[in-house]
C-alpha positions in Angstrom: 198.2 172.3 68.8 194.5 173.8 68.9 194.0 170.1 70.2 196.4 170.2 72.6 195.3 173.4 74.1 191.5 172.0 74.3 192.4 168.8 76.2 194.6 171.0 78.6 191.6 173.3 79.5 189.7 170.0 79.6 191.5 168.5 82.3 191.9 172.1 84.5 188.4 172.4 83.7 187.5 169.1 85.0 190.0 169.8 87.9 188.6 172.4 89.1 184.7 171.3 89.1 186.2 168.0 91.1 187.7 170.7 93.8 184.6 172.2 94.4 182.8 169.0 94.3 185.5 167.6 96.6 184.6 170.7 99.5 181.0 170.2 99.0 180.5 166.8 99.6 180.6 164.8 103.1 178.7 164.3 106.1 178.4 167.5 106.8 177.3 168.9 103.1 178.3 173.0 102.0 176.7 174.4 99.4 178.3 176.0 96.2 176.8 179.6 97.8 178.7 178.9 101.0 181.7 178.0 99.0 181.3 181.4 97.5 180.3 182.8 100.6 183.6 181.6 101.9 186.1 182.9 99.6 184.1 186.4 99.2 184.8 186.6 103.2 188.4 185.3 103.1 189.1 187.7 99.9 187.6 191.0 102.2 184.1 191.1 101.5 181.4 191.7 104.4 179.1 188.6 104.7 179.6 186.8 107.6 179.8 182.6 107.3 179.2 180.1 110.5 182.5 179.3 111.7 181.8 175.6 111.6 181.5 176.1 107.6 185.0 177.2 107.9 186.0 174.8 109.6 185.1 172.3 107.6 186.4 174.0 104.4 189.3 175.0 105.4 190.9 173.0 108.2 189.5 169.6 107.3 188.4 169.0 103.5 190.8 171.8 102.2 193.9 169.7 103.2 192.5 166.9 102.0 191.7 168.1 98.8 195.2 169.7 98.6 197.1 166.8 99.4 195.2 164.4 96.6 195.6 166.8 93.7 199.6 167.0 95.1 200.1 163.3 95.6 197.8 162.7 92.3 200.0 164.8 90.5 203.4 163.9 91.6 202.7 160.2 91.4 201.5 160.7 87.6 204.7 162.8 86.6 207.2 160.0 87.8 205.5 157.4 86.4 205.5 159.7 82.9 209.2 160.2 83.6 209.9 156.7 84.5 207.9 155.1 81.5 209.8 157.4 79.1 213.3 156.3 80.6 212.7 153.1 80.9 210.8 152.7 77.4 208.5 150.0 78.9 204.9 150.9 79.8 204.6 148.7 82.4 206.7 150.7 84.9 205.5 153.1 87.8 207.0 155.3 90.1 207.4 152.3 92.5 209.8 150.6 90.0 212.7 151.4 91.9 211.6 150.5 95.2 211.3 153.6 96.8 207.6 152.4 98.0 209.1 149.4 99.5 211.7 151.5 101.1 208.9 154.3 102.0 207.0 151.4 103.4 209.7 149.5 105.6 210.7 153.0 107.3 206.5 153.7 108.0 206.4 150.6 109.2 209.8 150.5 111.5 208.3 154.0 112.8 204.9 152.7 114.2 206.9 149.3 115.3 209.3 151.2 117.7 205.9 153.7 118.9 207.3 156.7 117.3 204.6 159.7 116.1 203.1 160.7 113.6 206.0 163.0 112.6 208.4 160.4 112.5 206.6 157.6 111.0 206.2 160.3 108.0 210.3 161.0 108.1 211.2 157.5 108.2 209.0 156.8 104.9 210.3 159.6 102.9 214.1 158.6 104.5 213.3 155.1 103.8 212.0 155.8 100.3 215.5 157.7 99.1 217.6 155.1 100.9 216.2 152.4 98.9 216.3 154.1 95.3 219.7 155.6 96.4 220.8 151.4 97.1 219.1 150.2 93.7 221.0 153.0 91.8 224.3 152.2 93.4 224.5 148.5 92.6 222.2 148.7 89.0 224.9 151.1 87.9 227.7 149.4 88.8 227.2 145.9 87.2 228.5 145.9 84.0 228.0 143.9 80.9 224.2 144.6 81.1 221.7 147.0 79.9 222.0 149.8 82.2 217.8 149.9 82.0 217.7 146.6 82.7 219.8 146.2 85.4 218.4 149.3 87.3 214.6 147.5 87.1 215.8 143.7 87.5 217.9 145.7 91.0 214.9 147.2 91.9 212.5 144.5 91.6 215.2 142.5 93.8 215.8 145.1 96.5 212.0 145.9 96.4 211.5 142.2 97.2 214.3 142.0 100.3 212.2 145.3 101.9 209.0 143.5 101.3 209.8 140.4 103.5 211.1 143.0 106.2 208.3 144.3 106.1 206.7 141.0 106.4 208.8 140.6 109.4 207.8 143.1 111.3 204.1 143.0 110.8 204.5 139.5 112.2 206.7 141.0 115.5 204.0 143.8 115.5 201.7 144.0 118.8 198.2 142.7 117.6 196.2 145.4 119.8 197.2 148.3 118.6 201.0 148.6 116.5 199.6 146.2 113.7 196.3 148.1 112.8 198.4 151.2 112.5 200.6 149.5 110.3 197.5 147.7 108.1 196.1 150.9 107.7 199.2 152.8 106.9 200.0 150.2 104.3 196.7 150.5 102.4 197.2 154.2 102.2 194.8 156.9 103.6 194.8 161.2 102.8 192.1 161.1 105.8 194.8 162.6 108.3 196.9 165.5 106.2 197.3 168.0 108.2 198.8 171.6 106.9 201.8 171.1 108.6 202.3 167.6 106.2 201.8 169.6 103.3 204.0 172.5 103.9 206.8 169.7 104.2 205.8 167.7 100.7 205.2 170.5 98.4 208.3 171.8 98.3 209.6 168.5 98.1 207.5 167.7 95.3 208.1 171.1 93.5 211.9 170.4 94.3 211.8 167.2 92.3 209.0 168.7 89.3 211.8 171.3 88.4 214.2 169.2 86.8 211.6 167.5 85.1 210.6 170.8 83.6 214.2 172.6 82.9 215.3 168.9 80.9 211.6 168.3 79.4 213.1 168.4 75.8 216.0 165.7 76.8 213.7 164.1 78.0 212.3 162.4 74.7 216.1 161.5 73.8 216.1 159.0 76.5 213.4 157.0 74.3 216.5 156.6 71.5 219.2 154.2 72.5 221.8 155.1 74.3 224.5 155.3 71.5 222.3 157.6 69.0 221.5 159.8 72.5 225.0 160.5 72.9 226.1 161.1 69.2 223.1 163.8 69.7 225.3 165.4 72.5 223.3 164.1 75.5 225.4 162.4 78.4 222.3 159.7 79.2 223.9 158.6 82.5 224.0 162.4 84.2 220.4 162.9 82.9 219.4 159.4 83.8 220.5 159.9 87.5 218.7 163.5 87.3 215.3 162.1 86.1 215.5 159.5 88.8 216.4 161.7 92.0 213.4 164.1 90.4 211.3 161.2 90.7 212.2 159.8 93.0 211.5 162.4 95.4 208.5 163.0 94.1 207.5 160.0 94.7 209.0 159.9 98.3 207.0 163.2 99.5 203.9 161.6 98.2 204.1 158.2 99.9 205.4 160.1 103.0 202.1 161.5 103.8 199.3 159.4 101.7 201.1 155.9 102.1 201.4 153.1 99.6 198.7 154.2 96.6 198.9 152.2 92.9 197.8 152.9 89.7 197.6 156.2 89.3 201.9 156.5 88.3 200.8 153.2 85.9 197.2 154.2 84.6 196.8 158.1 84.2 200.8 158.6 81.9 198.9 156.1 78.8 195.9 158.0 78.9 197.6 161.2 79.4 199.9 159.6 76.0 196.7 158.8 74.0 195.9 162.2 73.9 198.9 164.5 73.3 201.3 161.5 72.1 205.1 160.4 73.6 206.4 163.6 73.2 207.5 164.2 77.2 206.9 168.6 77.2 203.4 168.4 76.2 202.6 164.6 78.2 204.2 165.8 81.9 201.2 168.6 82.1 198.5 166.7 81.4 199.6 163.6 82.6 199.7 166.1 86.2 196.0 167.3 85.5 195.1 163.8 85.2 196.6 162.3 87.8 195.5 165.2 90.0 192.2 165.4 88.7 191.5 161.1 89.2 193.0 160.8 92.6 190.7 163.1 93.9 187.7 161.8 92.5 189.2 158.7 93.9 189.5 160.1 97.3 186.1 161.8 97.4 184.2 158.5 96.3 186.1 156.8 99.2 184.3 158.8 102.5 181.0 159.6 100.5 180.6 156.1 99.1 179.9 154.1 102.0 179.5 154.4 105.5 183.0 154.0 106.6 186.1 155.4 104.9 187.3 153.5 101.4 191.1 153.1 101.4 191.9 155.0 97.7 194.7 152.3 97.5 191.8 149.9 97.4 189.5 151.8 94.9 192.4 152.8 92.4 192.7 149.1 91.9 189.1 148.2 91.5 188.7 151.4 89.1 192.1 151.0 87.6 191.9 147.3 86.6 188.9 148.0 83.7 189.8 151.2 82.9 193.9 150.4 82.4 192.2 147.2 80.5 189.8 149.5 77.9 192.8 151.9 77.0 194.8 149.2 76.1 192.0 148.3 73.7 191.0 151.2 72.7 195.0 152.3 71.6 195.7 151.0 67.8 198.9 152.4 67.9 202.4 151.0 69.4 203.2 152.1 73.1 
């Protein structure tokens, strides 16, 4: 347990030093004193800050940061949910197609010129619609492996949206629908506004409830079905719970960040190395991680180079060794 405890303060630790880092660093640098100097002023106290400092603090890098530790987070507690449910560790939140779906609605938004408001509304409406679909037809062919079915429906429906996608890229007009929808695609935190993150939050915190309130259940999904159910567990109600939690998660975060991988696959098995399978101590840390990396990932992509990194590009490049070393470095079975 005293383990436990140490590798949470770890992670909130490291959290919190990547925040400050975070609002320090940019084009237009703040120091740690202005930081301080910032929140002494907002909190009451008497020394006066330029307003451009606050400007930059507060109404560009704040949201920023605020939106990567949200979408960090609720990307790595679906794909902890999803991993345990599905007792594979090769699934991420993205599983049951609700990128895809988040994707084809973004993407049918900027097509038909709608604004920024509505592309985000068609991607989380897109995203439900498509897990909602894969849930209605996995659960309703019989004779297979309920698990089974749901990924094999996913993976199927998630390829349909794809080429739709594909479609209307193709229709898209070249000057100036078909960058938006490139750049959408790759995933970007560079616009958040406040207003976007008032809307996902509660979204996300809507969907990280359940997951919290049926943390102990969770672990019996691991079993097979028949020994979950002489336990007293009805395993299709809590399935369907675990995946509208997720799924919305999921949905809020693509809304406003776009498409980003790795972090719902990567940060749940190192989260797992650490505190083990069982699902009440993984979802926390798994959270602080997943928080913690996607905005070190977002912060590397504007200060690396001289134009802006998509993070959907860099958690691939960073993900790919690093997934690669903790399967290594783990000696014990998934």
């Amino acid at each position: 347990m005293k383990t436990h405890a140490a590798a949470y303060a770890l992670a909130a630790v490291v959290l919190a030093a990547l925040v400050l880092l975070a609002l320090a660093l940019g084009r237009y640098p703040v120091s740690v004193v202005q930081l301080a100097t910032l929140a002494l002023d907002k909190l009451g106290g008497t020394r006066p800050l330029a307003p451009m400092i606050a400007t930059v603090v507060l109404d560009i890098r704040g949201p920023r940061v605020l939106s990567a530790v949200l979408v960090g987070a609720s990307l790595a507690a679906a794909g902890t949910a999803f991993q345990g449910m599905f007792r594979n560790p090769l699934v991420s939140p993205d599983i049951l197609g609700v990128s895809s779906g988040a994707a084809l609605g973004a993407v049918l938004a900027i097509f038909l010129s709608l604004g920024a408001v509505a592309v985000q509304a068609f991607a989380f409406a897109g995203g439900l619609a498509a897990v909602v679909l894969v849930y209605l037809i996995g659960s309703r062919l019989r004779g297979h492996d309920p698990l089974l079915a749901l990924v094999l429906t996913g993976v199927l429906i998630g390829t349909l949206l794809g080429s739709a996608i594909a479609l209307l890229t193709y229709l898209a007009d070249p000057s100036n629908q078909l960058p938006a929808i490139t750049f959408w695609l790759l995933g970007s935190l560079a616009s958040i506004a406040p207003r976007d993150l008032a809307i996902a939050a509660p979204l996300a915190l809507l969907g990280l409830v359940p997951m919290l309130l049926l943390r102990w259940r969770m672990n019996l999904l691991a079993l097979p079905d028949d020994e979950a159910r002489a336990l007293g567990v009805d395993t299709r109600r809590l399935r369907a719970v675990v995946v509208a939690a997720a799924t919305l998660m999921t949905a809020a975060s693509v809304a406003i960040g776009g498409i980003i991988g790795w972090v719902g696959l990567l940060v749940p098995h190192a989260a797992r190395l650490v505190v083990g399978p069982d699902f009440g101590r993984l979802l926390p840390l798994a959270m602080l991680i997943g928080a913690a990396f996607l905005l070190a990932v977002d912060t590397l992509c504007r200060t690396v180079a001289p134009i802006e990194v998509p993070p959907g590009v860099l958690t691939a490049f960073i993900g790919t060794p690093f997934f690669l070393w903790l399967f290594a470095a783990s000696r014990r079975s998934w």
